[in-house]
C-alpha positions as CSV (number, residue, x, y, z in Angstrom):
1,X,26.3,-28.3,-44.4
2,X,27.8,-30.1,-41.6
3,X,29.6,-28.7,-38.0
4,X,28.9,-25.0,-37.5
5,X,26.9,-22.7,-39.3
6,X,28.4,-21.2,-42.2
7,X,28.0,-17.2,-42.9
8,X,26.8,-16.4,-46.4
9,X,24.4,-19.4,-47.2
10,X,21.4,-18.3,-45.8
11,X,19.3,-21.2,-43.3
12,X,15.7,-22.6,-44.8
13,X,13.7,-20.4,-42.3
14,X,16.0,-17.3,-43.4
15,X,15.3,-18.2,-47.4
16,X,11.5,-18.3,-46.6
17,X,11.6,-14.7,-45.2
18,X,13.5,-13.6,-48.2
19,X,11.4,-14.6,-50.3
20,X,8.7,-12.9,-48.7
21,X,10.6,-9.5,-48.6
22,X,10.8,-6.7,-51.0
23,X,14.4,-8.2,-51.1
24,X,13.6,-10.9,-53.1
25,X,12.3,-9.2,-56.7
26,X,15.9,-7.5,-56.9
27,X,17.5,-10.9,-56.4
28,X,15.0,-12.4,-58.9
29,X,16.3,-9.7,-61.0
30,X,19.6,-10.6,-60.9
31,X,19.6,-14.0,-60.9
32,X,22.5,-15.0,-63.0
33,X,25.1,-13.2,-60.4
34,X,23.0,-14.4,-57.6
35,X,23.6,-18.1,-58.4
36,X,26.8,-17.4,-59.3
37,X,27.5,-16.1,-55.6
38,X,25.5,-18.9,-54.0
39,X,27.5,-21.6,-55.9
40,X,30.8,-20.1,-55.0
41,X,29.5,-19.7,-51.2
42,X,28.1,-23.5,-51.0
43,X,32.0,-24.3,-51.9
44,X,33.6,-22.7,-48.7
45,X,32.5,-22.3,-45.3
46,X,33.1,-19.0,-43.8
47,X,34.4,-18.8,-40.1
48,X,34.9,-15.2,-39.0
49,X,37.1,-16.7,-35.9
50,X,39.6,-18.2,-38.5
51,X,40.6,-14.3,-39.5
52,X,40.9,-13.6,-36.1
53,X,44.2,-13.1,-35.7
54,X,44.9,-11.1,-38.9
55,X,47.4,-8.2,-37.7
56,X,46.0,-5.7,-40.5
57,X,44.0,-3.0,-40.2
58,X,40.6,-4.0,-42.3
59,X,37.5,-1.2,-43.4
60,X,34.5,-3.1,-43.2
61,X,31.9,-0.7,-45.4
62,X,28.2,-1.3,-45.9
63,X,25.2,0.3,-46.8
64,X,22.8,0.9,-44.5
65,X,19.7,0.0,-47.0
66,X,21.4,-3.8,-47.4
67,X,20.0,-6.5,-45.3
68,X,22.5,-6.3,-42.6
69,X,21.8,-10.4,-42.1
70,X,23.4,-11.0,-45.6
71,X,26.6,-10.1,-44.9
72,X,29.2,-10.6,-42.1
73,X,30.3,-7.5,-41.5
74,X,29.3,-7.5,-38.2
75,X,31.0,-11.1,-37.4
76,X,34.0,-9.7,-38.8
77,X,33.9,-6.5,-36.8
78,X,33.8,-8.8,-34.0
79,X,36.9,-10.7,-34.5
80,X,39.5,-8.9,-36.4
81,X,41.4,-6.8,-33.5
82,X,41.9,-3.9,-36.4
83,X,38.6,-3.7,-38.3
84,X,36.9,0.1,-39.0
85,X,33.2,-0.3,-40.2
86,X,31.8,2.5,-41.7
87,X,28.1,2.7,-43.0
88,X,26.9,4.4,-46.2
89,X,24.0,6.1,-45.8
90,X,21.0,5.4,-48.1
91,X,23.0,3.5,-50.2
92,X,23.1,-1.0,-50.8
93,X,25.6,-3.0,-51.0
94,X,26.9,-1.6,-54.6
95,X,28.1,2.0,-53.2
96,X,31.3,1.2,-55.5
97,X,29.2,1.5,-58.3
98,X,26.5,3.9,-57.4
99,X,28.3,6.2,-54.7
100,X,31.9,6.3,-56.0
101,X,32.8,9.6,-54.3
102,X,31.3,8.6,-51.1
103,X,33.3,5.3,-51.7
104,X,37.0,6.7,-53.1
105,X,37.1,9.2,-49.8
106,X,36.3,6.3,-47.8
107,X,38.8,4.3,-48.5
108,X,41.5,7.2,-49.0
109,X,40.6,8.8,-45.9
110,X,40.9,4.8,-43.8
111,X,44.8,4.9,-46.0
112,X,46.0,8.1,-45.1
113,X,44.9,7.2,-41.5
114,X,47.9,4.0,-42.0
């Protein structure tokens, strides 16, 4: 891609490291979603900056045993002047699906906050 870096797609140097991760059989595994997700990614540049100025509050959730350089959480939590992160413990990126209590009082307790 052209002009800045886009978020999501990782760089050649990043995709070598992957591969040589314990990362990388999990995404082997789940291949068909994975291209899926790289296909849609190669389609749209991601600029944090351009969310910027998005008045609503935001919970940025993540778990802490996901490769933190995979995701933009943190470039988000940098630009959007409302944004709560909150980190699941011992959980991926799937805490939806594999924590759903930890996830359902998550998100209740960022509404009832307003």
């Amino acid at each position: 891609l052209e002009g800045p870096r886009c978020y999501g797609l990782p760089s050649r140097p990043e995709l070598d490291a992957l591969r040589r991760s314990d990362d990388w059989p999990p995404i082997l595994a789940d291949a068909p979603a994975t291209l899926g997700d790289l296909e849609a990614l190669s389609r749209y540049c991601f600029q944090p900056e351009d969310f910027g100025s998005l008045p609503t509050p935001v919970l940025l959730q993540f778990g802490t045993e996901s490769p933190a350089q995979l995701y933009v959480t943190e470039a988000l939590a940098r630009v959007l002047p409302k944004a709560r992160t909150e980190a699941f413990a011992n959980q991926a990126h799937e805490a939806p699906t594999t924590a759903p209590e930890l996830y359902a009082n998550s998100v209740l307790t960022f509404l009832e906050a307003g």
